[in-house]
C-alpha positions as CSV (number, residue, x, y, z in Angstrom):
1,X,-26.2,-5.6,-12.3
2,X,-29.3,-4.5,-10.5
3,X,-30.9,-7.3,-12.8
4,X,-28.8,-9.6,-11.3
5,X,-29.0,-8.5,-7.9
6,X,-32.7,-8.4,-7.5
7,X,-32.5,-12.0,-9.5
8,X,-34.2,-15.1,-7.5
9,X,-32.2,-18.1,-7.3
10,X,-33.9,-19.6,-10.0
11,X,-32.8,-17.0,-12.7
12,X,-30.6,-18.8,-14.9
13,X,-28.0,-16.0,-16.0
14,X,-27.8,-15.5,-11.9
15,X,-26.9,-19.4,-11.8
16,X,-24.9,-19.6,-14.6
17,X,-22.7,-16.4,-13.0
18,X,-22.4,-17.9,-9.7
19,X,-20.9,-21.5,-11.8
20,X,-18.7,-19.2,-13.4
21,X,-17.4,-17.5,-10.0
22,X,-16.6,-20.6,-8.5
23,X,-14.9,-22.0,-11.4
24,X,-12.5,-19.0,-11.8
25,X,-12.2,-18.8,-8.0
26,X,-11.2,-22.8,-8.0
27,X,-8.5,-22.2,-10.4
28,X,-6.8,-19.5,-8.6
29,X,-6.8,-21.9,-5.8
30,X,-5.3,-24.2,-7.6
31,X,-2.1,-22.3,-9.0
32,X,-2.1,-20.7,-5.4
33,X,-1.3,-23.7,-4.0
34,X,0.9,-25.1,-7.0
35,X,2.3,-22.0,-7.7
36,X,5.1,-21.1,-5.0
37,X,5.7,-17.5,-6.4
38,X,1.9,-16.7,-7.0
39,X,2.7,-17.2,-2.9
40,X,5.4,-15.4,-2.3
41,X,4.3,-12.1,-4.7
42,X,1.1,-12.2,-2.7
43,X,3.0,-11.8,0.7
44,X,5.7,-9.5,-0.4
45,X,2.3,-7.3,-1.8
46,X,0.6,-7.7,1.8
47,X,4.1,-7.0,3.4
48,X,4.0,-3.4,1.6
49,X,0.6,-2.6,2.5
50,X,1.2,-3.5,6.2
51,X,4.4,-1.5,6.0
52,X,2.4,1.6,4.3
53,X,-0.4,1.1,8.0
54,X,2.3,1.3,10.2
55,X,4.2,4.1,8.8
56,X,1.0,5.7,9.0
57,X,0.5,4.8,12.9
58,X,4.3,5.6,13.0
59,X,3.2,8.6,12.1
60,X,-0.2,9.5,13.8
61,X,1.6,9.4,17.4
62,X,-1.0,11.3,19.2
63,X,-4.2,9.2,20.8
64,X,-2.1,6.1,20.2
65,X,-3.0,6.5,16.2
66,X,-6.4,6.5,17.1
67,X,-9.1,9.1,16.1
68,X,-10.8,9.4,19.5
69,X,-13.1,12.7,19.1
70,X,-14.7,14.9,17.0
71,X,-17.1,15.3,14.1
72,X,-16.9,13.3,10.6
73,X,-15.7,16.5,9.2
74,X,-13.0,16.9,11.5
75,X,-11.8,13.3,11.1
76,X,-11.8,13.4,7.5
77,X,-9.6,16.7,7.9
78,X,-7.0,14.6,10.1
79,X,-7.2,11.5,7.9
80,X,-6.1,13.9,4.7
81,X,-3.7,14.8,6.8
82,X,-2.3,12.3,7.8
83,X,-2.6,11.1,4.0
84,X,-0.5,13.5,2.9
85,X,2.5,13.7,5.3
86,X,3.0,9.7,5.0
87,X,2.9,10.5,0.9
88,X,5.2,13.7,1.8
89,X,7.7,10.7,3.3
90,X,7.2,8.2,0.7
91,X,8.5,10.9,-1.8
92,X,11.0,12.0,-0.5
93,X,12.8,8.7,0.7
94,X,11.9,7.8,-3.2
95,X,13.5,10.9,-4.1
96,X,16.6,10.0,-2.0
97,X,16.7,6.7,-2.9
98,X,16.7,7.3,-6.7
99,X,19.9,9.7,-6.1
100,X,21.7,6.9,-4.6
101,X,21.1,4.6,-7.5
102,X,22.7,7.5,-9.8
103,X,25.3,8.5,-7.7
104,X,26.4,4.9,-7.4
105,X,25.8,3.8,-11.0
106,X,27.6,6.7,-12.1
107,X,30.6,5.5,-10.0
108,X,30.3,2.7,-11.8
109,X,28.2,0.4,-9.1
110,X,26.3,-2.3,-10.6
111,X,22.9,-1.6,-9.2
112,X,20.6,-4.4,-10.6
113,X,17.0,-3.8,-11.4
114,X,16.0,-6.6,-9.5
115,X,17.3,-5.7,-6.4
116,X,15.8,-2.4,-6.6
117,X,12.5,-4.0,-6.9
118,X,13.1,-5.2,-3.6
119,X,13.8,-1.6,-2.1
120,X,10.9,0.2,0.1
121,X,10.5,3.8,0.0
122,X,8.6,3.2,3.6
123,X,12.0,4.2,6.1
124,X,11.4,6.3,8.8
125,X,14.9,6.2,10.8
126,X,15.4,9.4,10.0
127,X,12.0,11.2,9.9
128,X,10.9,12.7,13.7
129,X,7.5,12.9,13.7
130,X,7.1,15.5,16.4
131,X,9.9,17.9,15.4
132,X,10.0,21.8,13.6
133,X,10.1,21.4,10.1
134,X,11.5,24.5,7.8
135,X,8.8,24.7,4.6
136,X,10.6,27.5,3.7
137,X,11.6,27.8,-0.4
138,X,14.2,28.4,-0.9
């Protein structure tokens, strides 16, 4: 890769790479814009990532979601986290979510696959972000 890197535009293999890049780069253009559910899995994909940010600025009330101060050390520490109480969320809503699907398929609910596909673990109605928590075991 170096190799390739360091290559002048006159290296063959570099060329011949480069062809190759924009030929596989022009197909996937092609069936993007042929291909109306190569669209639409694309966007629901972007949808979840943008859901996951502002759950996580949800989250990160103080400073506006903004780190504003301190040293890389100190950031790092606050991004982990911040990390880890959006994945503390995630798991539990997934957690809760699965118990629904059982409780309501074993009432004999038809809970399709499909439409579970389509369920996000990102809700935050009922999480307060600035409240006591009980960690506790119990």
């Amino acid at each position: 890769m170096q190799r390739l890197a360091d290559a002048s535009g006159a290296d063959r293999l570099a060329k011949a790479l480069t062809g190759i890049g924009k030929v596989d780069k022009t197909i996937f253009l092609l069936r993007w814009f042929h291909d109306p559910a190569l669209r639409g899995a694309a966007g629901l994909q972007l949808n979840r990532g943008e859901h996951r940010q502002s759950l996580a600025k949800w989250l990160f009330f103080g400073n506006q979601g903004e780190f504003r101060e301190g040293d890389y050390e100190e950031i790092m520490n606050k991004a982990s986290c911040l990390s880890l109480i959006s994945n503390a969320v995630l798991v539990w809503n997934t957690i809760q979510i699965q118990k629904i699907v059982e409780e309501l398929r074993a009432a004999g609910q038809p809970v399709k696959d499909e439409d579970l596909a389509r369920v996000s673990p990102l809700l935050r109605a009922h999480v307060i972000p600035n409240g006591s928590y009980d960690l506790s075991i119990r």
